[in-house]
C-alpha positions as CSV (number, residue, x, y, z in Angstrom):
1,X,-1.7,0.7,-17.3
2,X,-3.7,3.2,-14.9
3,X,-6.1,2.9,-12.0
4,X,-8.7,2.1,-14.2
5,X,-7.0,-1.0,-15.6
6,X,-5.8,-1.7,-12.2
7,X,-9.1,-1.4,-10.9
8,X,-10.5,-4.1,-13.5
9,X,-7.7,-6.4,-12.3
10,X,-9.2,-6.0,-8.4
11,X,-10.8,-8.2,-6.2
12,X,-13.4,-5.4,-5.8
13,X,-14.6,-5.3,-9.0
14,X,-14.3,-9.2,-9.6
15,X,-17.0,-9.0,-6.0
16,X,-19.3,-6.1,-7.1
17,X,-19.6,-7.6,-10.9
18,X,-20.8,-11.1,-9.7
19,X,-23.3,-9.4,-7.0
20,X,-24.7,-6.7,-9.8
21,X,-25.0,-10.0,-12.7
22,X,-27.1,-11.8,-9.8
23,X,-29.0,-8.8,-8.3
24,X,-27.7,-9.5,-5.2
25,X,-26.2,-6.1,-4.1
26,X,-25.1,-6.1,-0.4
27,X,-26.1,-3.1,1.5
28,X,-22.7,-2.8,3.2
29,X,-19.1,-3.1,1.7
30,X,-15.7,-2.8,3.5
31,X,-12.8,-2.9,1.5
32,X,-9.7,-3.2,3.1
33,X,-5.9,-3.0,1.4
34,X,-2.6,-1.4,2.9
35,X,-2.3,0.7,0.0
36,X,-4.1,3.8,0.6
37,X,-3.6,5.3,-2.8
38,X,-4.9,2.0,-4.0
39,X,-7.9,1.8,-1.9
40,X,-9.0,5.5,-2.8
41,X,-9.0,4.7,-6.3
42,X,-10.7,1.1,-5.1
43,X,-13.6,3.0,-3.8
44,X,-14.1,5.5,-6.5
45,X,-14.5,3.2,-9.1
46,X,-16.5,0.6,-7.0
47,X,-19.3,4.0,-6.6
48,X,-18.7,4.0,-10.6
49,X,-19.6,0.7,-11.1
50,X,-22.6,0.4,-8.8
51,X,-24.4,3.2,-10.5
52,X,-22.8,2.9,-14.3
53,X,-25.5,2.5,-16.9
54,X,-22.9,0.6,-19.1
55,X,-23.1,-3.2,-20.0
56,X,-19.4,-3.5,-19.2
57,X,-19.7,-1.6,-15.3
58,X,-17.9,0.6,-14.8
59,X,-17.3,2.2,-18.5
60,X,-16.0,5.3,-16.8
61,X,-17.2,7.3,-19.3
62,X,-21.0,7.3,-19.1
63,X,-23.2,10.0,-17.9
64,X,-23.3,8.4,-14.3
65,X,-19.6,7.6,-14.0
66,X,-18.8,11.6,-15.0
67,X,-20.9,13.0,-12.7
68,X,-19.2,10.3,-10.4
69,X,-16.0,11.7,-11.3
70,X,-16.8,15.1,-11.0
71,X,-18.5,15.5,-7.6
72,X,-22.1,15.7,-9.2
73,X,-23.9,12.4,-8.4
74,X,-26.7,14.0,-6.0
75,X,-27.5,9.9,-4.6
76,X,-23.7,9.7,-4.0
77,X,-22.1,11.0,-0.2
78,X,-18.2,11.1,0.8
79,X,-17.5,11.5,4.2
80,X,-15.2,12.4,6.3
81,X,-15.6,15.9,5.1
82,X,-12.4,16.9,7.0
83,X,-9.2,14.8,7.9
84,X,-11.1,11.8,9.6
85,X,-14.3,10.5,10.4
86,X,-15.7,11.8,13.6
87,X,-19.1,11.6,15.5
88,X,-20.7,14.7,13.8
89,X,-20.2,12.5,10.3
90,X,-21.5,9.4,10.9
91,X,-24.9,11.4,12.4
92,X,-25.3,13.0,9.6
93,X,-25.2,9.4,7.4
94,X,-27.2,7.8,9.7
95,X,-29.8,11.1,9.0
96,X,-29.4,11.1,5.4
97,X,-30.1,7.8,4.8
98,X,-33.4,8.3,5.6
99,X,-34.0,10.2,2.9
100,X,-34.7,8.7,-0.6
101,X,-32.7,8.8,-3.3
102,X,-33.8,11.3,-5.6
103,X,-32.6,10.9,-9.5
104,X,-31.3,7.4,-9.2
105,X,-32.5,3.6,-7.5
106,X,-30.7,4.3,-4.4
107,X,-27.9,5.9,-2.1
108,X,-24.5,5.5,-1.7
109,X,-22.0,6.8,1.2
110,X,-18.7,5.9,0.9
111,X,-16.7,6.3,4.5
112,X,-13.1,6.7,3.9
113,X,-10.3,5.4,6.2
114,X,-13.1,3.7,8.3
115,X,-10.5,2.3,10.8
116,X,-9.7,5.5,12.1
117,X,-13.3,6.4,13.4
118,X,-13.5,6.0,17.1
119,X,-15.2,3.3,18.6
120,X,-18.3,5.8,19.5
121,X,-18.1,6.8,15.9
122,X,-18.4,3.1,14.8
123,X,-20.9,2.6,17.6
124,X,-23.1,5.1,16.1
125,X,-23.5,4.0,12.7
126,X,-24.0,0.4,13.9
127,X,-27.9,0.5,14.5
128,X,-28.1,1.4,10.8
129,X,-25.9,-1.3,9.4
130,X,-28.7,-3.6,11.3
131,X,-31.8,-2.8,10.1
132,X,-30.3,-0.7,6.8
133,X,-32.9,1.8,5.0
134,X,-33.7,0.5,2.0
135,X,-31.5,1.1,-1.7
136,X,-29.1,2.1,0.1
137,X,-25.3,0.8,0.0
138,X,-22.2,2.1,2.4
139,X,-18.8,1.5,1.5
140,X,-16.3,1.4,4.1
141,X,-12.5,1.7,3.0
142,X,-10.1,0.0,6.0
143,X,-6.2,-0.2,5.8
144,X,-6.4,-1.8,9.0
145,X,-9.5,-4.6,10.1
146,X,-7.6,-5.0,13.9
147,X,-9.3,-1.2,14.2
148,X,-12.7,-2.0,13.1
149,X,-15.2,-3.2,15.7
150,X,-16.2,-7.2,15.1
151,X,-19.9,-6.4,15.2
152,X,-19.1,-3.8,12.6
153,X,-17.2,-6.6,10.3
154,X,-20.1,-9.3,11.0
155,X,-22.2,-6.9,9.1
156,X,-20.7,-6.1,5.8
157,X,-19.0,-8.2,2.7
158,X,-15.4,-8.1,3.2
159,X,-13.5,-7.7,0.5
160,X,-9.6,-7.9,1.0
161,X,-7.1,-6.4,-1.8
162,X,-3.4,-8.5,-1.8
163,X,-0.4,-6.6,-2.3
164,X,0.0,-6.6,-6.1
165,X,3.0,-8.0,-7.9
166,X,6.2,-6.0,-9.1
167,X,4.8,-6.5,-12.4
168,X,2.1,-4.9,-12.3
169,X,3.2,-2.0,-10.4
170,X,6.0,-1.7,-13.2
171,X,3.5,-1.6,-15.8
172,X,1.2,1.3,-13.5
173,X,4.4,3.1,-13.2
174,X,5.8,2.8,-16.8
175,X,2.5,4.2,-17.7
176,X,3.1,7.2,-15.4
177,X,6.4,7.5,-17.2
178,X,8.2,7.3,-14.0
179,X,12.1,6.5,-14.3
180,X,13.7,3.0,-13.0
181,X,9.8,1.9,-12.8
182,X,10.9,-1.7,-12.1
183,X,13.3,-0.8,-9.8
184,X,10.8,1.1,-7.4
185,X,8.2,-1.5,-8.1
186,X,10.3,-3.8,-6.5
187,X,11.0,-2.1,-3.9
188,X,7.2,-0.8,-3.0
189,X,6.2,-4.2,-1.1
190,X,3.4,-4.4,-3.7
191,X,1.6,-1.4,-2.8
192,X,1.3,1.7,-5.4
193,X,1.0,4.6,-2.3
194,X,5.0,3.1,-1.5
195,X,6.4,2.9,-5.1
196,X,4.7,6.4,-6.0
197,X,6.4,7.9,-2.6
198,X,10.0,6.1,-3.6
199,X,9.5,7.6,-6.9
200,X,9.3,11.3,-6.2
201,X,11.4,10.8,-3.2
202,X,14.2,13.8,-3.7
203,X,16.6,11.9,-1.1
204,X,16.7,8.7,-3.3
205,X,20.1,8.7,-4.9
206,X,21.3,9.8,-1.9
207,X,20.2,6.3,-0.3
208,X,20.7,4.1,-3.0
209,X,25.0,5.3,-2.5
210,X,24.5,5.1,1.0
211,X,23.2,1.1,0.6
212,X,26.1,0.6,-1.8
213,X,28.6,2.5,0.3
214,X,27.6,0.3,3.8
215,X,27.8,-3.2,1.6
216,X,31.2,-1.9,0.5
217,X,32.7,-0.2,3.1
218,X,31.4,-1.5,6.3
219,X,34.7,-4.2,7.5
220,X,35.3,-3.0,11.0
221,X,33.5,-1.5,14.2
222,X,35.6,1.5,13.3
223,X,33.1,2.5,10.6
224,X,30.4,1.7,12.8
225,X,29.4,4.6,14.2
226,X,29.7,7.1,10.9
227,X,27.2,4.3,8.8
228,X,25.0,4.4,12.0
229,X,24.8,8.0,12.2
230,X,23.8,8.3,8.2
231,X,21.4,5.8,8.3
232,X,19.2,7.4,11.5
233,X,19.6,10.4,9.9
234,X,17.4,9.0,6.9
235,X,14.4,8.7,10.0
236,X,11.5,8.5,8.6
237,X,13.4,7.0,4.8
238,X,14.8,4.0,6.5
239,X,12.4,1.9,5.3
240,X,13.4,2.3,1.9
241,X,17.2,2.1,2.6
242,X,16.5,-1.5,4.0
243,X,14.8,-2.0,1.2
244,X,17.6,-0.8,-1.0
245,X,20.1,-3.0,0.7
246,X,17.7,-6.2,0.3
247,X,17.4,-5.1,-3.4
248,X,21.2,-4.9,-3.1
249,X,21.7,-8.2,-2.0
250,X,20.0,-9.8,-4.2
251,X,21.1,-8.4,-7.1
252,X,25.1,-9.3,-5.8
253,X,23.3,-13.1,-5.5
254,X,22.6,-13.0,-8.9
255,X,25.1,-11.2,-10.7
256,X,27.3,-13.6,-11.9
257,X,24.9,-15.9,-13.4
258,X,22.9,-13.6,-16.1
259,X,20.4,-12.4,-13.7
260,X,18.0,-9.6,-14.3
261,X,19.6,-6.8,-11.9
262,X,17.5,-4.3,-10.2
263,X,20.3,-1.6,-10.9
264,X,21.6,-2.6,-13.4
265,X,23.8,0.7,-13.9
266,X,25.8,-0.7,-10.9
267,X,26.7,-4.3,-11.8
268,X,30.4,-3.4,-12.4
269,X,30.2,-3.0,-8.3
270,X,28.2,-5.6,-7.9
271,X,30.6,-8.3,-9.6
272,X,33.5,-6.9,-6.8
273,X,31.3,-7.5,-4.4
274,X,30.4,-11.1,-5.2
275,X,34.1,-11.7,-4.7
276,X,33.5,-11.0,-1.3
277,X,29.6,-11.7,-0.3
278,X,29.5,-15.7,-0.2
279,X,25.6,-16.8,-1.1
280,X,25.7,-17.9,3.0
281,X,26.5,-14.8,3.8
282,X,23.9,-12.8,1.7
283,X,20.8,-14.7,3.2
284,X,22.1,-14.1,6.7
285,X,22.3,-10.5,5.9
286,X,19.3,-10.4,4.2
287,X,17.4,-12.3,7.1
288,X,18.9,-9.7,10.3
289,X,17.5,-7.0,7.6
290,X,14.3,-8.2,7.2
291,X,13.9,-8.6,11.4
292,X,15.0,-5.0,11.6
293,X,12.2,-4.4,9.4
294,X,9.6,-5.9,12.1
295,X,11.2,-4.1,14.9
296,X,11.0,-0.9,13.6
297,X,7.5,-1.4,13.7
298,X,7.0,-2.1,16.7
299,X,8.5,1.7,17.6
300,X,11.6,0.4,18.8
301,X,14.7,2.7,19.7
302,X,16.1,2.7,16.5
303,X,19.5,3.6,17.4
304,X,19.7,0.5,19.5
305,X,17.9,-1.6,16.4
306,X,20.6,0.0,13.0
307,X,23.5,-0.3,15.3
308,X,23.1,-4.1,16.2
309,X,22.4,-4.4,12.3
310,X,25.4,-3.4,11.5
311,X,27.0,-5.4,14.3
312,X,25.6,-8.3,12.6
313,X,26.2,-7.6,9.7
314,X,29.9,-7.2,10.4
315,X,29.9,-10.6,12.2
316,X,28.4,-12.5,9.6
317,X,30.6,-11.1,7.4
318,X,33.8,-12.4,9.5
319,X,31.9,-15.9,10.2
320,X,30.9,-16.5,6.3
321,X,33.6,-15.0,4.6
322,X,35.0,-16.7,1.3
């Protein structure tokens, strides 16, 4: 599986198919998912599909779709044409979409990471979105809507992208021939830009023993302060070391009952620690882990937020012990 596959699986294409088969083409778009990677490759192959000259849109392999793919579509406009959208971009859309399309029916701009244009940015384009020139489409990408002004969203089709499932991802990743491909699927909370970071993450088998080590050796407020210390030293990786103890957890649930473990290299370790992990205790755990999860962000002092983790999780452990 690849991003064309996946992109034939989207919610995108299931929208822009339905409007091309009716001839009733919207003249804005904004597609919004948390997966940036995703919603890149969501974009691209929505511009594919809106000009492919295939019965089966988008065939990725027509004359349109490889100019497409190679930055030679003349009709076809990316912006920002630096890190983010500013003032200067949006002007120049709002100025060349005045001018007619010249070797195809119309025009397409395609605004990346639209919710990080300021509000004056947004403002300027906004007189265009209400009386649009016609044959010609914008697509707006958008991880998040809460930045995207509401007269702004009452003007385009809204298309939302869910997180995708662990299978999926695993299949995606197996086809990248990426190593423990379920494992980081299920760790990526359904978003490919997550399990593509865990999976060329140098630091990884680092946290997965550090995850294993704090299950196993964490029994008193004496090793408090050492696990604490490791952990926010992970900073910006502590995401994926909660993760890799909820992964943990669950596979210590399962264990003992033919399960399908995530790491499944480590159920030796796993079968100890069921002797000790009562199923009480494990969803306990598993729900203080997921609340440090929301905390951290909210920007929270995180040394405050791992150390009363840990406190907990020593409690619970002491409260719900077998």
């Amino acid at each position: 599986m690849d991003f064309f596959d996946l992109y034939k699986l989207s919610q995108t294409h299931k929208v822009l198919s339905q409007d091309l088969s009716t001839n009733m083409l919207n003249h804005c778009y904004l597609i919004n998912s948390k997966d940036r990677e995703y919603l890149s490759m969501l974009c691209l192959f929505a511009v594919k599909e809106l000009y492919c000259v295939a019965d089966d849109k988008p065939c990725n392999s027509c004359i349109n779709c490889q100019k497409i793919e190679h930055g030679n579509m003349v009709d076809f406009e990316i912006y920002p044409k630096d890190k983010s959208l500013v003032v200067e971009d949006i002007l120049n859309v709002v100025s060349s979409a005045q001018v007619r399309a010249m070797e195809s029916d119309f025009k397409v701009f395609l605004l990346n990471n639209f919710d990080e244009c300021t509000i004056q940015g947004q403002n300027k384009i906004l007189k265009t979105l209400e009386e649009p020139p016609s044959n010609v489409i914008f697509i707006l990408s958008c991880e998040n809507l809460g930045l995207v002004l509401p007269t702004i969203l009452s003007r385009a089709k809204k298309i939302v992208e869910p997180p995708l499932s662990v299978d999926t991802i695993d299949k995606f990743l197996t086809g990248k021939k990426i190593e423990n491909s379920q494992v980081v699927a299920s760790m990526s909370d359904g978003l490919i830009t997550n399990a593509l970071n865990i999976a060329q993450n140098k630091d990884a088998s680092k946290i997965l023993n550090l995850s294993l080590a704090t299950l196993t050796n964490l029994k008193s407020t004496k090793e408090l302060l050492d696990y604490s210390s490791q952990i926010l030293a992970l900073k910006k990786d502590i995401p994926f070391f909660l993760d890799t103890m909820l992964a943990m957890l669950r596979d210590i649930a399962v264990v003992n009952y033919g399960g399908k473990l995530l790491f499944e290299n480590l159920s030796s370790e796993y079968k100890k620690l069921a002797c000790v992990y009562s199923s009480q205790m494990i969803q306990k755990i598993t729900q203080k882990i997921n609340e440090i999860a929301q905390k951290q962000e909210f920007n929270c002092n995180m040394t405050s937020v791992i150390d009363t983790l840990l406190l907990d999780i020593l409690e619970v452990k002491f409260l719900c012990q077998k």
